[in-house]
C-alpha positions in Angstrom: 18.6 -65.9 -0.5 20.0 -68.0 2.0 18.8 -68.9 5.5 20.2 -68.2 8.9 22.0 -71.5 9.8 22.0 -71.4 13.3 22.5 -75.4 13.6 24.1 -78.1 11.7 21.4 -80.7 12.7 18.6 -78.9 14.1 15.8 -80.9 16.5 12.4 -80.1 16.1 10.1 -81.4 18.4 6.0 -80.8 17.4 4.1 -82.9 19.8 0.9 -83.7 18.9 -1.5 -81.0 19.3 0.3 -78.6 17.7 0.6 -80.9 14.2 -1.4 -78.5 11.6 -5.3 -79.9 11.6 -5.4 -80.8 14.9 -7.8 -79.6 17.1 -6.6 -76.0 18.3 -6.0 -76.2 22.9 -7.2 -72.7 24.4 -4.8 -69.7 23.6 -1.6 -69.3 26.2 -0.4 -66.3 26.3 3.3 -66.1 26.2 4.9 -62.4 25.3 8.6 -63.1 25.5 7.5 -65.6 22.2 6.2 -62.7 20.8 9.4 -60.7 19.7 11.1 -63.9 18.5 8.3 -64.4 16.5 8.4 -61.0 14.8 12.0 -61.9 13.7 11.1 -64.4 11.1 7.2 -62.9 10.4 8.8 -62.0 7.3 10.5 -65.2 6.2 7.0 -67.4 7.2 4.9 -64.8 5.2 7.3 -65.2 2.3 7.4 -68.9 2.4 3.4 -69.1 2.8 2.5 -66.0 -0.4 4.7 -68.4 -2.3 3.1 -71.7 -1.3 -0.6 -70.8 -1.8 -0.2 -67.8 -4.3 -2.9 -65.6 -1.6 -1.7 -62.9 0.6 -5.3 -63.3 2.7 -4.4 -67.0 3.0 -0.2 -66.0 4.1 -2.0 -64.1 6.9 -4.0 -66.8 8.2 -1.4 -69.5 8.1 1.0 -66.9 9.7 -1.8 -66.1 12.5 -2.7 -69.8 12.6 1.6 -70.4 13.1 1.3 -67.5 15.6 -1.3 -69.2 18.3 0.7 -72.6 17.4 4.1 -70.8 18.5 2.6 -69.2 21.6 1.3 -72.9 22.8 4.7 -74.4 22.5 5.9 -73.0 25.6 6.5 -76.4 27.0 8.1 -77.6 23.8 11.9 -77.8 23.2 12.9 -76.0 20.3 16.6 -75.6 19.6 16.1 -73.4 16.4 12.2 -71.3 16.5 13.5 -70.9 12.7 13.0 -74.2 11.8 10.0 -74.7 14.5 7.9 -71.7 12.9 9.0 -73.0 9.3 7.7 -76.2 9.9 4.2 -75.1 11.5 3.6 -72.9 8.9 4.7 -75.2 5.8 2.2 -78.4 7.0 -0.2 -75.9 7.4 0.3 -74.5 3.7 0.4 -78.2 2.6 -3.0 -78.7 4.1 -4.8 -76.1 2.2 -3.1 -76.6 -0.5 -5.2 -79.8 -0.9 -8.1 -78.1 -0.1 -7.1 -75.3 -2.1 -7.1 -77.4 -5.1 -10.7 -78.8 -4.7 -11.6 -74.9 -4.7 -9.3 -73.9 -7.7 -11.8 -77.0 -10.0 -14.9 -74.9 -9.1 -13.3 -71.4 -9.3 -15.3 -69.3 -11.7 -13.1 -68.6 -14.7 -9.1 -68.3 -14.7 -7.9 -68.7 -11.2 -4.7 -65.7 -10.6 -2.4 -65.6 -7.5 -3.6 -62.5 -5.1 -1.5 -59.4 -6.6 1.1 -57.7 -3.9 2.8 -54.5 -4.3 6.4 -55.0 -3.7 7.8 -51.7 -4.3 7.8 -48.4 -2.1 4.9 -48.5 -0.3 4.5 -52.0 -0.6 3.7 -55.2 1.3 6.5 -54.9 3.6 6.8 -58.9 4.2 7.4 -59.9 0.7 10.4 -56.5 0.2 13.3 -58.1 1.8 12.3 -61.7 0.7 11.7 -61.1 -3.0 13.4 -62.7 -6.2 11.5 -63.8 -9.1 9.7 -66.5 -7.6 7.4 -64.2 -6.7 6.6 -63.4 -10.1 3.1 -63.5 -11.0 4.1 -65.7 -14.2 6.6 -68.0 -12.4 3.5 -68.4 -9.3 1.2 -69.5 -12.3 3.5 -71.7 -13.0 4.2 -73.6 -9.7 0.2 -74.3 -10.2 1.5 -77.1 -12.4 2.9 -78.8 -9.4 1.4 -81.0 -6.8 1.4 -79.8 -3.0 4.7 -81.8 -2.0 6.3 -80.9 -5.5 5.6 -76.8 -4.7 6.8 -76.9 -1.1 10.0 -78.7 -1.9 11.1 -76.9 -4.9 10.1 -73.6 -3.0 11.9 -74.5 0.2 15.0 -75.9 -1.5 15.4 -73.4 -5.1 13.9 -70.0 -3.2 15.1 -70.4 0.5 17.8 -72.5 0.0 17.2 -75.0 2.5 19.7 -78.3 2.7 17.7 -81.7 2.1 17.6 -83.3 5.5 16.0 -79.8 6.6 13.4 -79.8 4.0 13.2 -83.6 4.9 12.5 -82.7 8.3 9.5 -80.2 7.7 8.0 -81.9 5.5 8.5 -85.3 7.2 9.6 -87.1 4.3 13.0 -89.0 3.6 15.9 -87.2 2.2 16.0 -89.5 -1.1 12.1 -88.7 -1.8 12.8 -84.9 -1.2 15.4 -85.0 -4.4 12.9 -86.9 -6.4 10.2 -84.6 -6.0 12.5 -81.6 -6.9 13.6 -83.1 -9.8 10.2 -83.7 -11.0 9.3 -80.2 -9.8 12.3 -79.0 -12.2 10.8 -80.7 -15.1 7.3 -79.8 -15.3 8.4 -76.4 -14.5 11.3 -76.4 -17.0 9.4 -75.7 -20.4 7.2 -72.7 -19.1 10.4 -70.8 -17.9 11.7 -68.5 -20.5 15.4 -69.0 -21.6 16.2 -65.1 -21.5 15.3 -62.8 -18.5 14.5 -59.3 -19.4 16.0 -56.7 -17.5 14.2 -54.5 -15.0 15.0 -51.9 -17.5 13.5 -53.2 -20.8 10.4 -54.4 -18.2 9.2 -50.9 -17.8 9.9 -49.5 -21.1 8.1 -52.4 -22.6 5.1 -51.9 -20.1 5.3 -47.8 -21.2 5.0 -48.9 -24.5 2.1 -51.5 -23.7 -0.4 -48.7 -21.7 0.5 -46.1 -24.6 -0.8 -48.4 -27.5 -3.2 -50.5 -25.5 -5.0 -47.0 -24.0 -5.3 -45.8 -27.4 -6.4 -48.8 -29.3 -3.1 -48.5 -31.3 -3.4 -52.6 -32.7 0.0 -51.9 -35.1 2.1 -50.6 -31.8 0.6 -53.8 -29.3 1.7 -56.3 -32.9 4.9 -54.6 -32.4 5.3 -55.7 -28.6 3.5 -59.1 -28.5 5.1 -62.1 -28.8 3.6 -65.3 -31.5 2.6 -67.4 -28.2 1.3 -64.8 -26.3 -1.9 -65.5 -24.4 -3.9 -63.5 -21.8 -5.5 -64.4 -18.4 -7.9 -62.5 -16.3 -9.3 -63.4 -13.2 -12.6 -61.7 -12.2 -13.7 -64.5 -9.9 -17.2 -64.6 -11.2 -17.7 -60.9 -9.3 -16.1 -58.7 -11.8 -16.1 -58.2 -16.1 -13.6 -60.5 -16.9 -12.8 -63.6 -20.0 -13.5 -66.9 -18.1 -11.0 -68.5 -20.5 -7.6 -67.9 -21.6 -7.1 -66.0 -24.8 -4.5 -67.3 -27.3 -2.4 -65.9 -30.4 -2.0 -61.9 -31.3 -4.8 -61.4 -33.4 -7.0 -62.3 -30.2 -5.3 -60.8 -27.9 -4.9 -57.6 -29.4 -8.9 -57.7 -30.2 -9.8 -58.1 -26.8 -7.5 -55.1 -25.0 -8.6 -52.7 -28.2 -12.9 -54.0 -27.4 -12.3 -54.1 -23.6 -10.9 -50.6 -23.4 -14.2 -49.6 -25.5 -16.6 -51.3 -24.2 -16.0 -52.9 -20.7 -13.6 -50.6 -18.9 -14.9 -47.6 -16.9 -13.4 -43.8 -18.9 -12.3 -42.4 -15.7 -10.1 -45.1 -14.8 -6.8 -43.6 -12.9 -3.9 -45.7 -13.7 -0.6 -45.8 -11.9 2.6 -47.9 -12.9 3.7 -49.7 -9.3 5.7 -53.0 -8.5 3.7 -55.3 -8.7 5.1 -58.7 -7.5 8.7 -57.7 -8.1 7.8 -56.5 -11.8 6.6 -52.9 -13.3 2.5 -53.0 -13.4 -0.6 -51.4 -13.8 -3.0 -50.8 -10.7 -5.8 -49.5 -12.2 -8.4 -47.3 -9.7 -12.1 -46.7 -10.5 -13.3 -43.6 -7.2 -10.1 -44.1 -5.6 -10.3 -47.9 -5.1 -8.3 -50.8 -7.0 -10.1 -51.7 -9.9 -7.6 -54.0 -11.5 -4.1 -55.1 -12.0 -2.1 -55.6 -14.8 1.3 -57.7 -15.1 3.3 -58.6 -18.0 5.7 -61.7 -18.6 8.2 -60.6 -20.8 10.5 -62.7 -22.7 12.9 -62.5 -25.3 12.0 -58.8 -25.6 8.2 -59.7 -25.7 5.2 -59.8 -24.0 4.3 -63.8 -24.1 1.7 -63.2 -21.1 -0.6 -60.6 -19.7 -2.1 -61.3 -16.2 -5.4 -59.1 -15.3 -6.9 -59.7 -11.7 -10.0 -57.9 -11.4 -11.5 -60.2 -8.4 -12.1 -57.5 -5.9 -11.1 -60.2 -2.7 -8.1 -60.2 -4.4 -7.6 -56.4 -4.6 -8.8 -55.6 -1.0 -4.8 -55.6 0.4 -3.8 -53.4 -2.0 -3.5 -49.0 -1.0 -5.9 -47.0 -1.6 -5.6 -43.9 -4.2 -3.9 -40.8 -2.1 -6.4 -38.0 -1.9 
């Protein structure tokens, strides 16, 4: 999805103050900043739920961006593209490092934050959203170091040139292609070699809810692939497997023991988009209980992503009355 190019070579001046981690100068309120902000809310928010993986933690880079943006009324900014780009990329670096420290001492298997991305859906993500949003391909970029991520996301995702990138990120042009390429290969062997088509997605996921909700273990064998594993991500506050669970036999045991013995009866579940894909948001009294993607691959299921960490479900709607 490409960018709007409103420059060939675009100045961007950040003085001092307004370099993410500095200290914050008392808010200056400047409206006319505020519509031009609104115009590229959606890219920022797209570029930060990539970078950290958290819709909570999009919305406080993008408010953090905001106050930054408002205070810049004395700056001279040829493109506010590249400005708010810029802000809110060294601030996603930042906690990304701190993010990592957190990620050691996370209870169990740490997930990205689910989004709806369908009707009804988180409306910054809709008009920004290809696979990289994928809850397997954001899983993934956790392989990569801070620089490696905001690189490969700014140059494969938002297709930015390299002396742009070099310019947010304030690194040189030559280091920006090395870190991409090293992005490419660490990211290179978890990537499957066929896509599945939106199609086959949701009849597979049909399939998966039928067998899995009635403990049918001959119709999940049928759907699973030889290296499939499963994550879930309770966050030390809901019933969840701390650790990942590997091979069919496993896997299967689990879904057919959790659905007797840890899942609540009257569980509503509703098929939605969940992070560009079909998924299950499950509701327990009208309130997300879980969520449940699939990463499907050669016509199988290679990964099943559950995210019962109720911080992580609090964005998401509400069951209708």
């Amino acid at each position: 999805m490409p960018h709007n190019q409103e420059s060939g070579a675009v100045r961007i001046s950040v003085p001092a103050e307004m370099e993410p981690g500095s200290a914050v100068p008392p808010d200056i309120v400047v409206p006319d900043r505020l519509e031009v902000f609104h115009q590229h809310r959606r890219r920022l928010f797209a570029i930060a739920y990539r970078m950290l993986g958290s819709a909570s933690d999009a919305e406080d880079m993008l408010q953090e961006t905001f106050i930054r943006w408002q205070q810049s009324s004395a700056v001279e900014i040829e493109s506010p593209e590249a400005f708010l780009v810029t802000i809110i990329s060294r601030l996603c670096l930042n906690h990304l490092q701190s993010a990592r420290v957190k990620r050691e001492e996370y209870f169990g298997q740490w997930l990205p934050e689910p989004v709806v991305t369908g009707p009804g859906g988180d409306p910054h993500l809709t008009s920004e959203m290809d696979d990289s949003v994928s809850m397997a391909f954001l899983v993934l970029l956790e392989r990569l170091t801070p620089l490696e991520r905001a690189v490969f996301l700014l140059r494969e995702a938002f297709e930015y040139e390299y002396a742009e990138i070099a310019r947010i990120l304030e690194q040189s042009e030559s280091n920006c292609r090395q870190l991409l390429r090293r992005a490419r290969q660490h990211l290179k062997q978890g990537r499957p070699r066929f896509e599945s088509s939106p199609k086959q997605q949701k009849e597979l996921l049909q399939r998966f809810v039928q067998a899995s909700s009635r403990g049918e273990m001959e119709g999940l064998l049928a759907l699973f692939s030889k290296e499939i594993v499963l994550y879930a991500d309770g966050g030390g506050k809901a019933t969840a497997v701390p650790n990942p669970i590997f091979g069919v036999e496993n896997v299967i045991r689990f879904l057919v023991g959790a659905r007797r013995k840890l899942l609540p009866a009257d569980l509503d579940r509703q098929v939605k988009q969940i992070n560009g894909a079909p998924g299950v948001l499950s509701y327990w009294q009208g309130r997300p209980h879980s969520v449940l993607s699939l990463d499907i691959a050669d016509g199988r299921i290679r990964q099943i992503f559950i995210v019962s960490n109720p911080d992580k479900l609090s964005r998401l709607p509400i069951l209708a009355s």
